[in-house]
KOLFIDO-585918 format. One record per residue (C-alpha): residue in one letter; x, y, z. Coordinates in steps of 0.1 Angstrom, whole numbers, padded with zeros to 4 digits, always signed. Last residue first. Example, Ala and Ser with C-alpha at 12.3 -4.5 7.8 and 13.67 -1.06 7.14 Angstrom:
2
s+0137-0011+0071
a+0123-0045+0078
This chain:
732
x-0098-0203+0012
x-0074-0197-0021
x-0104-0176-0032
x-0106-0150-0006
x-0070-0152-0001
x-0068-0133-0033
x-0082-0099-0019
x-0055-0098+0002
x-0025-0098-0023
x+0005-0090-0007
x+0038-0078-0030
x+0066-0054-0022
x+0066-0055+0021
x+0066-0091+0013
x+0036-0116+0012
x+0046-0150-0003
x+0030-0169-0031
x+0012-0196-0032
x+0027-0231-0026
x+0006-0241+0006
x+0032-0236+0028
x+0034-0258+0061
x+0016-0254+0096
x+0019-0282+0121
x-0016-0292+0135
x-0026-0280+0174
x-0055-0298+0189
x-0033-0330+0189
x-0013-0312+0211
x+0025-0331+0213
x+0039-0299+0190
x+0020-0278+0222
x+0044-0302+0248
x+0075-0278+0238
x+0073-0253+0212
x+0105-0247+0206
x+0114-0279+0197
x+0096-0275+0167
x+0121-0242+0156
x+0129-0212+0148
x+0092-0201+0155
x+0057-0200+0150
x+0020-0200+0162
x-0010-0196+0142
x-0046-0186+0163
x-0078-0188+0153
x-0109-0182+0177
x-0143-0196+0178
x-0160-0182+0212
x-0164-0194+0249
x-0185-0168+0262
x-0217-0184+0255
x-0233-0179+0288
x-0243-0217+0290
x-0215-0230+0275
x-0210-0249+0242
x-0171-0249+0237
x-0155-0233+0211
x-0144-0242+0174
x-0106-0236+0180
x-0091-0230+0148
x-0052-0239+0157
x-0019-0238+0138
x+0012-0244+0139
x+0045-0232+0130
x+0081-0241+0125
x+0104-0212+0106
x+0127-0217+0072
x+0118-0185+0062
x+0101-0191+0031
x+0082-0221+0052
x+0068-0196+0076
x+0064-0173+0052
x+0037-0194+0029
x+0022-0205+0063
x+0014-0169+0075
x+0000-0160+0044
x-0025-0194+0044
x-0030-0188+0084
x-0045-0157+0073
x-0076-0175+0058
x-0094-0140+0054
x-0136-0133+0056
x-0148-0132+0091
x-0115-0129+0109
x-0100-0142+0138
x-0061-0142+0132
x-0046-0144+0167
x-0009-0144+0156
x+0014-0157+0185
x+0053-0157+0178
x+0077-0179+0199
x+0109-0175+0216
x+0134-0205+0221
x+0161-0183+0224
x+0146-0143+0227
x+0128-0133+0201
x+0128-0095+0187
x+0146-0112+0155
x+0116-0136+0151
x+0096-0103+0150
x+0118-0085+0122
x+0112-0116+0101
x+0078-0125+0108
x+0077-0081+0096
x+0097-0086+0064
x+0084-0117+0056
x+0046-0094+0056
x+0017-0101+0081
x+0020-0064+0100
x+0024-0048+0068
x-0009-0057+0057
x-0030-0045+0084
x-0063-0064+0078
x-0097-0043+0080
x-0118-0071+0091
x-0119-0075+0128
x-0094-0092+0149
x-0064-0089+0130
x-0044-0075+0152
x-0033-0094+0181
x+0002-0101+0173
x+0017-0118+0205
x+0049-0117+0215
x+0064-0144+0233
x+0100-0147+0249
x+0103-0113+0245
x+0134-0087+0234
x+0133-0051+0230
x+0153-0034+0203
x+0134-0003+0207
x+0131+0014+0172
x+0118-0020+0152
x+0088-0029+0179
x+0078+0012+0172
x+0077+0004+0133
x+0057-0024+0136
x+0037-0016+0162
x+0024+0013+0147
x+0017+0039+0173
x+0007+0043+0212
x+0030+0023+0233
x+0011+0003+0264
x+0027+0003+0300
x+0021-0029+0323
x+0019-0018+0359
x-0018-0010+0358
x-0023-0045+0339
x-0040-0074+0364
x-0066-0053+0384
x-0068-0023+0368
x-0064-0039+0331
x-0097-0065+0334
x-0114-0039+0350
x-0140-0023+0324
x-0155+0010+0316
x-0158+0023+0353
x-0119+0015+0356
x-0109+0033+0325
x-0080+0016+0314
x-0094-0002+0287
x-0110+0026+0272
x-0082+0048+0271
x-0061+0023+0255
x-0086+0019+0229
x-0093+0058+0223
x-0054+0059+0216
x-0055+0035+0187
x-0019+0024+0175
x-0018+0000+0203
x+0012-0020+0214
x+0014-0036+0248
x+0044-0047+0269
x+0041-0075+0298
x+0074-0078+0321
x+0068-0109+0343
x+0077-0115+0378
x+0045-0130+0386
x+0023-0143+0359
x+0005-0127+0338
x-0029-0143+0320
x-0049-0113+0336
x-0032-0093+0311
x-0050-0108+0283
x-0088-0090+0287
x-0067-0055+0282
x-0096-0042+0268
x-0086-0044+0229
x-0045-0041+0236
x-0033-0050+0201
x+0002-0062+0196
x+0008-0081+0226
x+0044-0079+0241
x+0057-0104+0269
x+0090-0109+0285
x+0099-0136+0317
x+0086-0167+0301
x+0088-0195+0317
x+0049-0200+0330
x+0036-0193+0294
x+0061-0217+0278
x+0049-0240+0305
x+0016-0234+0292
x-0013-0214+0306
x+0002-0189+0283
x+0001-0209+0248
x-0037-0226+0261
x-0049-0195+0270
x-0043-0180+0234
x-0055-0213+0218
x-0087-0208+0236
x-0102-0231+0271
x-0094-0200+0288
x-0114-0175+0273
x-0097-0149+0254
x-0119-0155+0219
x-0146-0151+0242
x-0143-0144+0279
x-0108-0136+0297
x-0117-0142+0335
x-0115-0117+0371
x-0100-0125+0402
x-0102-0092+0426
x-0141-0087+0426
x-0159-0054+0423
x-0167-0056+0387
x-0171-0093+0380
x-0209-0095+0380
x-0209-0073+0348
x-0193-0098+0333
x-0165-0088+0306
x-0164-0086+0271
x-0139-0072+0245
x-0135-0068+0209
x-0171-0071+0195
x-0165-0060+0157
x-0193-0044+0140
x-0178-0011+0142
x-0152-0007+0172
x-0173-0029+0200
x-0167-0027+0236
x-0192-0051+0257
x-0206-0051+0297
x-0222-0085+0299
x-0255-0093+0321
x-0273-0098+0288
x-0262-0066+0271
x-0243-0033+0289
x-0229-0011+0258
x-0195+0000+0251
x-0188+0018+0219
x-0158+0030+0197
x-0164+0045+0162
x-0138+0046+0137
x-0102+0047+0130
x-0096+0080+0127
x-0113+0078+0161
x-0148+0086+0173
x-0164+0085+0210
x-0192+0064+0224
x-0195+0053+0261
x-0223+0036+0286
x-0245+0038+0251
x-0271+0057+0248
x-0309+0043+0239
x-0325+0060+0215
x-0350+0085+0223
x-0326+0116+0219
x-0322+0106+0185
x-0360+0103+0178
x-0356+0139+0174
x-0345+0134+0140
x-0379+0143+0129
x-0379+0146+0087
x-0369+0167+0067
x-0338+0172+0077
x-0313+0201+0074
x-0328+0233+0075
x-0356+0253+0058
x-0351+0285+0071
x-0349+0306+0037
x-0385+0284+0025
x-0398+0307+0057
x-0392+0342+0044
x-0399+0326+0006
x-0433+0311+0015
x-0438+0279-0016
x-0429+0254+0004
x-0448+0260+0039
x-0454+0226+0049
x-0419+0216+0041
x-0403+0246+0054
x-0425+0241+0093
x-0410+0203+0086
x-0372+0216+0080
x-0375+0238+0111
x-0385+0209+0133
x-0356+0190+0120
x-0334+0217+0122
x-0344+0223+0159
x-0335+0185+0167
x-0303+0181+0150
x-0287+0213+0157
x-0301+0201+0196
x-0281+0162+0190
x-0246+0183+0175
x-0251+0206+0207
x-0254+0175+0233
x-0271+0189+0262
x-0257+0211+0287
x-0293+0231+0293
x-0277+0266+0291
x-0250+0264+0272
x-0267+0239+0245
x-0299+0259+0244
x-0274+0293+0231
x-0256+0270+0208
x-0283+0251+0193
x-0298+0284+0185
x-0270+0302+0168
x-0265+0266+0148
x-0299+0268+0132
x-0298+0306+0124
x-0265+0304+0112
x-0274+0268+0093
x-0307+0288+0077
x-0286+0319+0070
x-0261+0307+0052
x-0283+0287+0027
x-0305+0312+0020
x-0276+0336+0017
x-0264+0309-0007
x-0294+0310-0027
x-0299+0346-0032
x-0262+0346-0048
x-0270+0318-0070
x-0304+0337-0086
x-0336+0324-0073
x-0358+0301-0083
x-0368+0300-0048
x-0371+0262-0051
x-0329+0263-0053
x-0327+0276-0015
x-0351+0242-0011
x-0327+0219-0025
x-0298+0239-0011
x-0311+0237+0022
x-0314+0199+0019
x-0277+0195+0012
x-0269+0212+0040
x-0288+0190+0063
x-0277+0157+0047
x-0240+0169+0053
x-0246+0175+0090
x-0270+0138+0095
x-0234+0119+0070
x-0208+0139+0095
x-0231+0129+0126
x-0217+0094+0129
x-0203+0099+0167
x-0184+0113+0192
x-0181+0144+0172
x-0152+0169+0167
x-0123+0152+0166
x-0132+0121+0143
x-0153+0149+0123
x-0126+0172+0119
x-0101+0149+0101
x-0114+0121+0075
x-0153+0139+0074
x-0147+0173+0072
x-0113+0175+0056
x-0121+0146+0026
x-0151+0173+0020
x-0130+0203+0019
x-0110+0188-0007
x-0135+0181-0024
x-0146+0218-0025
x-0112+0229-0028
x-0112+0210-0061
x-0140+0228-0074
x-0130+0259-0068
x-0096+0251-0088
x-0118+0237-0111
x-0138+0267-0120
x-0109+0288-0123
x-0092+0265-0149
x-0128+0271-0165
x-0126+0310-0163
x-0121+0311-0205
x-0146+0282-0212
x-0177+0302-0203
x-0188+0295-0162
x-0201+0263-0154
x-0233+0264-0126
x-0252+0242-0147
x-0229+0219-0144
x-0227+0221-0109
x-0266+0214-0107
x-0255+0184-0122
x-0229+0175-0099
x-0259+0182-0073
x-0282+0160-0089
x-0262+0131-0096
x-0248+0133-0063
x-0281+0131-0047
x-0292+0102-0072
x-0260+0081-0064
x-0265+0086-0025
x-0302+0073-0025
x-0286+0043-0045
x-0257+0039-0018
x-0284+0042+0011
x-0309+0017-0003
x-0285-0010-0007
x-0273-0004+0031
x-0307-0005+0040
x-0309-0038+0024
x-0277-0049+0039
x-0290-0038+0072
x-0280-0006+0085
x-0275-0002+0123
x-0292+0025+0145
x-0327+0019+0142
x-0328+0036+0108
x-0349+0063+0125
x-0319+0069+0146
x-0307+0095+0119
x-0288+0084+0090
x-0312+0061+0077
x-0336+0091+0076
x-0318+0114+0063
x-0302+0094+0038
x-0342+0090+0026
x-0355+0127+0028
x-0318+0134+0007
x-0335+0105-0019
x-0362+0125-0024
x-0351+0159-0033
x-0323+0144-0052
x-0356+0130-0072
x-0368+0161-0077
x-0340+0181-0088
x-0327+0149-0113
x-0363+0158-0121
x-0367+0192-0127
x-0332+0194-0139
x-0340+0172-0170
x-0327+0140-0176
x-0298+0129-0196
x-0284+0157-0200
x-0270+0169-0235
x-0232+0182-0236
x-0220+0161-0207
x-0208+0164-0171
x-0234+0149-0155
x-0229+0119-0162
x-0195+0111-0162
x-0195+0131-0130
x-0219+0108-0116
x-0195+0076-0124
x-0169+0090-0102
x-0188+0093-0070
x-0203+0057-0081
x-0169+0045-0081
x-0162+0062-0048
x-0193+0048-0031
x-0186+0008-0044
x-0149+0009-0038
x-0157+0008+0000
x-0167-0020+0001
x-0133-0037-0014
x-0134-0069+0012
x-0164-0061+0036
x-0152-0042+0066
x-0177-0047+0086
x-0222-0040+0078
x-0225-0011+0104
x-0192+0005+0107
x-0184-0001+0070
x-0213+0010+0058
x-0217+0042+0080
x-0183+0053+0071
x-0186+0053+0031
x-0219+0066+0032
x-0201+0095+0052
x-0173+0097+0028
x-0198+0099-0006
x-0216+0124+0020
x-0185+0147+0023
x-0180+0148-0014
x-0214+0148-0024
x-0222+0180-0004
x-0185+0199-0011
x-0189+0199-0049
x-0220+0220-0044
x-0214+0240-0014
x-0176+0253-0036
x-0197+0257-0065
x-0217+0280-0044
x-0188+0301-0029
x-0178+0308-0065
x-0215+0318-0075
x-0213+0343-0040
x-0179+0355-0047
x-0190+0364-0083
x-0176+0348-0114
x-0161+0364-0147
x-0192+0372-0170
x-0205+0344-0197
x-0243+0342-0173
x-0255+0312-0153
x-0253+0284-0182
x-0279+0264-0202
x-0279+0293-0228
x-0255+0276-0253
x-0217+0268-0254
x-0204+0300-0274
x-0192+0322-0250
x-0158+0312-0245
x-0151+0310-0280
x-0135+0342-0286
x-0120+0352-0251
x-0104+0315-0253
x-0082+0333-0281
x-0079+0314-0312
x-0051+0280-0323
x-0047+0285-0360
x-0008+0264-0352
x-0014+0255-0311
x-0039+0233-0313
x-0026+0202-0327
x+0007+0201-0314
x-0003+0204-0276
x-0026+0171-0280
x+0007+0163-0299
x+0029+0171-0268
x+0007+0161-0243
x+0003+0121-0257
x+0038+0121-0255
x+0045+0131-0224
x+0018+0104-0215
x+0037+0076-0227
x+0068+0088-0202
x+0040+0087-0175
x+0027+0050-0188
x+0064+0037-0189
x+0064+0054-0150
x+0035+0030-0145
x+0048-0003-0157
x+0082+0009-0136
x+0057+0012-0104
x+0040-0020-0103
x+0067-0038-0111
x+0081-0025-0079
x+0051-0026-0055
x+0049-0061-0064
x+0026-0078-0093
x-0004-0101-0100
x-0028-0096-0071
x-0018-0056-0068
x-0024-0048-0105
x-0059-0065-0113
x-0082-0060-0088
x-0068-0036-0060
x-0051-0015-0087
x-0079-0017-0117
x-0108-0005-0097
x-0098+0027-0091
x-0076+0030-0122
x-0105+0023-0142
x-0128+0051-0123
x-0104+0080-0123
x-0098+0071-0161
x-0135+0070-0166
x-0135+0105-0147
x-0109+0121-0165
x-0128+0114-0201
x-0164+0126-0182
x-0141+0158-0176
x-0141+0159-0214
x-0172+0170-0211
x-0166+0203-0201
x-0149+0217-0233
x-0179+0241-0237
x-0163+0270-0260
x-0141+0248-0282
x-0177+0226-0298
x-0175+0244-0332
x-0134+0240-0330
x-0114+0271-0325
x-0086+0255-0304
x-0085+0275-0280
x-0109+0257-0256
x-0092+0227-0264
x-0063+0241-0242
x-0082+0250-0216
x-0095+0213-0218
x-0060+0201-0218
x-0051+0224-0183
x-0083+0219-0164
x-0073+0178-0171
x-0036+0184-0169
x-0034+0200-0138
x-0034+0170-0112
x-0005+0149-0135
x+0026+0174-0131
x+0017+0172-0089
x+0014+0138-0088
x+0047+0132-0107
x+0064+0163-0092
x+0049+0154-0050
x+0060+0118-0054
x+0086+0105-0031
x+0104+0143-0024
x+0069+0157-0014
x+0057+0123+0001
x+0087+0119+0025
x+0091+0148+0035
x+0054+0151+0043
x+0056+0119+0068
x+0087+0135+0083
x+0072+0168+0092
x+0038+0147+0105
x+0059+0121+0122
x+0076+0151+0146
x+0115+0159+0137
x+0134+0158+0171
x+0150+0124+0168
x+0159+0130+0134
x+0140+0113+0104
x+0160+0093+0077
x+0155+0100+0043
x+0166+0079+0018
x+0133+0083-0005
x+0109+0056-0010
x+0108+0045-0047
x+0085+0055-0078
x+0109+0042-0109
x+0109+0076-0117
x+0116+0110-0096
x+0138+0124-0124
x+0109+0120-0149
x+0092+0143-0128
x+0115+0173-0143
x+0110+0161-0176
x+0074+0167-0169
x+0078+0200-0153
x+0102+0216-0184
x+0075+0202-0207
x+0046+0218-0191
x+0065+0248-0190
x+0073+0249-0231
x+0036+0239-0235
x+0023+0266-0213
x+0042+0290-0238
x+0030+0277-0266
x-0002+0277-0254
x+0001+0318-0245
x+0007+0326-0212
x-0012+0346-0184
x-0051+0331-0177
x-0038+0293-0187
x-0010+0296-0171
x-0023+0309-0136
x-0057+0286-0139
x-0035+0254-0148
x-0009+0260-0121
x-0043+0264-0100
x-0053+0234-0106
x-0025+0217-0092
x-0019+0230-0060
x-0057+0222-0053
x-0045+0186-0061
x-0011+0191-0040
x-0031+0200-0014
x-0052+0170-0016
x-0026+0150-0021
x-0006+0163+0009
x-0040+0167+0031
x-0044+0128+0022
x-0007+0115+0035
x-0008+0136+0068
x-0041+0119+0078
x-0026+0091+0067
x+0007+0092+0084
x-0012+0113+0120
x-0038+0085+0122
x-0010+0055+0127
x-0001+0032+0103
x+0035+0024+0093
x+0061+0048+0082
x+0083+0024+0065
x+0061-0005+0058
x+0035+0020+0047
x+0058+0031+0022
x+0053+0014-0009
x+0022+0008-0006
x+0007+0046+0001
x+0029+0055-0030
x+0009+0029-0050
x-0025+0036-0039
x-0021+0074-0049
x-0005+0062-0083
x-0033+0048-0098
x-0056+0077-0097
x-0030+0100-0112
x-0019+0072-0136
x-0056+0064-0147
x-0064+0109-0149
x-0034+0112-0170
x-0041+0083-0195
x-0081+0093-0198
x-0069+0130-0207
x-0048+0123-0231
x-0070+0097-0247
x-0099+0123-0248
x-0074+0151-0259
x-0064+0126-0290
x-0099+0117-0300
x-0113+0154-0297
x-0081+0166-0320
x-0085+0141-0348
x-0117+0152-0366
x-0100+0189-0365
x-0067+0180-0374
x-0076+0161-0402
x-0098+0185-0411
x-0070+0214-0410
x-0047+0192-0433
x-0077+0188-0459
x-0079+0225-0460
């Protein structure tokens, strides 16, 4: 008897911890794959969209090895497999890249999985079913509490949420990629442990889940195996705060930059709401949480829509990340509500996950593709304001989600038949008719045949048609691109970032000038106005922006540009967009990918080669790393130099560059150019770092006194193992 208690005050503590561990190494080890091979693969849209469908997939993957062992083997027996997988993993630690070369006719997408699924598809896989799997497990372990095991997904979550925040703040500024990943294969073998006695302790006296599946209390949707319809609602349910947890995500970022670790903010909250929700006593009742998600969808509706006068402010901003916390509080709770009894719970996160998954799919892949603008945050607003007011029926789950189906059929049917016949826009008409259908809903709440209608907004996002429209807007995987007429200036802007100008006087004319950070008073003017400039037969420039530098060539020279953004290059060659690359660049071919890794696979050779990257705020690493300075300085010709334009709002790059600089035994200097006062303001701030093997190298610019020689400042240097970003913040 006094053995049995002991295992029964024990058991709760030891599956908490278990599950804590495995959801911090499964968090932590998503960041840490993506480090160690971004140098390898680089950057471009096809890796990472590649890199997320394999952990998602592998999620999904995951949960349903729980849900298969869990429905046809005993614990022992699950233990015994379990086991077998983790030693199995064990062969795949230290974390390393593996030796896998790609063939000439193997596509990046094939490669990229290859590398993940031999890399780290066992670990990640082994650690995505263990929290269904342990609280299966605790369902069988005939404790008081075994039949509603759910809240030890609050245990996942807090690992999910430490992990988050400990790898950019604690793990990546102290260690490399390598220490990094031996400290968290020690933590995977801990884990085994952990399994085994969580395992252990249930298995002696352990009872069938059929026997205490039914015992959690009256707060759930029926104790029978699932419907279609209630699984195709948990899939709505854990889709909505997903997607919009994205789309908050995205609007931030576009509209306030890429502030250091912004976008930890949304996913931590994310996290936090299943902590909870996801608990044996609610905090609030379902009325309210209800309500107030109600409310706060009204207000992401409206800062989503052109209401918001098109950019957030930081207030705004502020608003929309609470307004987001309360919606995903009340749907997650509304999921909870949802659960089914403990023995279909594997099955209940299986759907789950797909729902997530389906999420990361809608707003990372489709909506890039599909829309030419943020309408991934107005689309998900819209669905989750029919399933506030399906719910208002008070109807069972299945009657909801026909509600819910037949308001966006009804809503998209209609937008589709208008937007054949008039051409317009068919995202801006499914935005217009569901706003007027959401107000006829509003008015008439409590009318079942018209509450079914209620669409997405409630409130007029007609006011989208009245805002002005850009002379282009499209979407990339890496974010919006726009070019507006202001001033007498024609503009391209990705975000909040402007990245190229050009008078709209100019169009027509044959000579044409750089403006802004291009402007020929700047550092980069002053490098190719130069004799250096004038000698040098080979040019590459890593960033293309509107081609604004290719009317620096010179005669006779070769000029090669590298842009891992398609959308750019196709903006800066379109003639009625801007001219600066059909009068001085149509000759001049541009390589679409990571420049890093296509710069490595040609073997070319330039006498300057420019790195103009790091223009807005979302810093590619591997592009500032010894490895890269040293794979550029080996693309030099004699007497070559590199150029890195490093104008940024937030990072002293030149401190990085320095440290390497010196490591390698290079010469550089360095240049913030305050600007001019002009009367068109076009003469802009710009910093710009120049190096190479040697002072003599770089001519009369050593002479400058505008330019100052560049030495280490004793911190550390960036390698493809170890960069710490976030640090530079305070060595500024």
């Amino acid at each position: 008897m006094a053995e049995r208690l002991t295992k029964n005050a024990a058991l709760p503590v030891v599956f908490t911890i278990t599950i804590f561990v495995s959801a911090a190494l499964l968090f932590f080890v998503q960041p840490l794959f993506a480090k160690l091979v971004l140098p390898q693969i680089g950057g471009a849209p096809a890796v990472w969209t590649t890199a997320m469908l394999f952990f998602q997939s592998v999620l999904i993957v995951g949960y349903l090895y729980a849900h298969l062992m869990n429905r046809y083997l005993s614990v022992r027996a699950q233990m015994i497999v379990h086991a077998i997988i983790w030693a199995t993993a064990l062969l795949f630690l230290p974390l390393a890249l593996p030796d896998l070369s790609m063939s000439v006719d193997q596509s990046a997408v094939v490669h990229t999985l290859l590398i993940f699924a031999l890399g780290v598809g066992v670990p990640f896989g082994f650690l995505s079913a263990n929290a269904p799997l342990l609280q299966a497990w605790y369902a069988r372990s005939g404790r008081a509490d075994a039949g509603d095991p759910y809240y030890l997904y609050g245990a996942s979550n807090f690992g999910s949420l430490i992990a988050l925040l400990g790898f950019p703040l604690a793990a990546e500024p102290l260690f490399g990629a390598a220490t990094i990943s031996l400290s968290w294969s020690v933590g995977f073998v801990v884990l085994g442990g952990l399994l085994a006695a969580s395992g252990l302790l249930i298995r002696r006296g352990s009872a069938p889940v059929a026997q205490t599946g039914d015992a959690a209390g009256d707060d759930r949707i029926g104790s029978g195996a699932p419907t279609p319809l209630l699984i195709a609602m948990w899939i709505v349910l854990s889709f909505v705060p997903s997607s919009m947890m994205l789309a908050v995500t995205t609007k931030i970022s576009t509209d306030i930059g890429a502030v250091p670790l912004l976008w930890v903010i949304p996913l931590s909250l994310y996290l936090l709401t299943f902590m909870l929700t996801f608990r044996r006593k609610a905090l609030v009742s379902s009325s309210v949480t209800e309500v107030v998600g109600l409310f706060s969808l009204l207000v992401l509706a409206a800062l989503f829509s052109a209401i918001a006068a098109g950019h957030l402010s930081p207030l705004r901003a502020g608003v929309m990340v609470v307004a987001f916390f309360l919606v995903a509080v009340s749907f997650h709770a509304r999921l909870y509500t949802l659960r089914p009894a403990a023995r279909h719970l594997t099955l209940f996160y299986v759907i789950m996950s797909i729902g997530g998954a389906l999420g990361g799919v809608f707003n990372s892949i489709l909506a890039p593709v599909v829309f030419d603008g943020l309408y991934e945050g107005l689309m998900t607003t819209a669905l989750g304001l029919i399933l506030v007011f399906a719910n208002r029926l008070r109807a069972t789950a299945a009657d909801q989600l026909r509600a819910v189906l037949a308001a966006t059929l009804a809503v998209v049917a209609l937008s589709l038949v208008i937007s054949q016949i008039s051409g317009t826009s068919l995202v801006r008409l499914a935005l217009l008719f569901s706003g007027g259908a959401a107000i006829v809903g509003v008015v008439l709440y409590r009318t079942p045949r018209l509450a079914l209608f209620v669409a997405p907004i409630a409130v007029v996002v007609a006011t989208q048609q009245l805002v002005d429209q850009p002379l282009f807007r499209d979407r990339s995987f890496f974010g919006t691109h726009v070019v507006v007429e202001r001033d007498g200036f024609r503009l391209y802007a990705n975000g909040t970032t402007v990245h190229g100008a050009q008078r709209i006087s100019d169009f027509g004319t044959s000579s044409i000038k750089p403006l802004f950070y291009y402007h020929e008073n700047g550092p980069l003017a002053q490098l190719l106005q130069s004799s250096i400039g004038a000698e040098a037969k080979s040019v590459g420039v890593v960033g293309l922006g509107i081609g604004a530098l290719a009317c620096f060539a010179r005669e006779g020279q070769s000029w090669e540009f590298y842009e891992i953004d398609s959308v750019v290059d196709r903006v800066a060659r379109d003639p009625k967009l801007f001219s600066y690359m059909q009068n001085c660049g149509q000759q001049m071919p541009t390589h679409i990918g990571d420049a890093r890794i296509t710069i490595a696979a040609e073997k070319r050779q330039f006498d300057i080669l420019i790195i103009d990257a790091f223009s807005s705020d979302a810093v590619p690493v591997h592009l500032l790393t010894k490895e890269a300075m040293q794979l550029y300085m080996d693309r030099l010709a004699p007497g070559g130099i590199i150029a890195y334009h490093i104008s940024t709002r937030y990072y002293p790059l030149q401190l990085a560059i320095g440290r390497t600089a010196d490591e390698l035994e290079f010469a550089a200097l360095h240049q913030f150019y305050a600007g001019q006062q002009t009367d068109d303001k076009t003469d802009s701030p710009s910093r710009v770092v120049l190096v190479a093997n040697s002072v003599e190298d770089f001519r009369q610019l050593a002479d400058e006194p505008r330019w100052e020689r560049l030495s280490s400042d004793g911190g550390r240097v960036w390698t493809d193992d170890y960069a710490n970003l976030l640090g530079l913040l305070f060595d500024n």
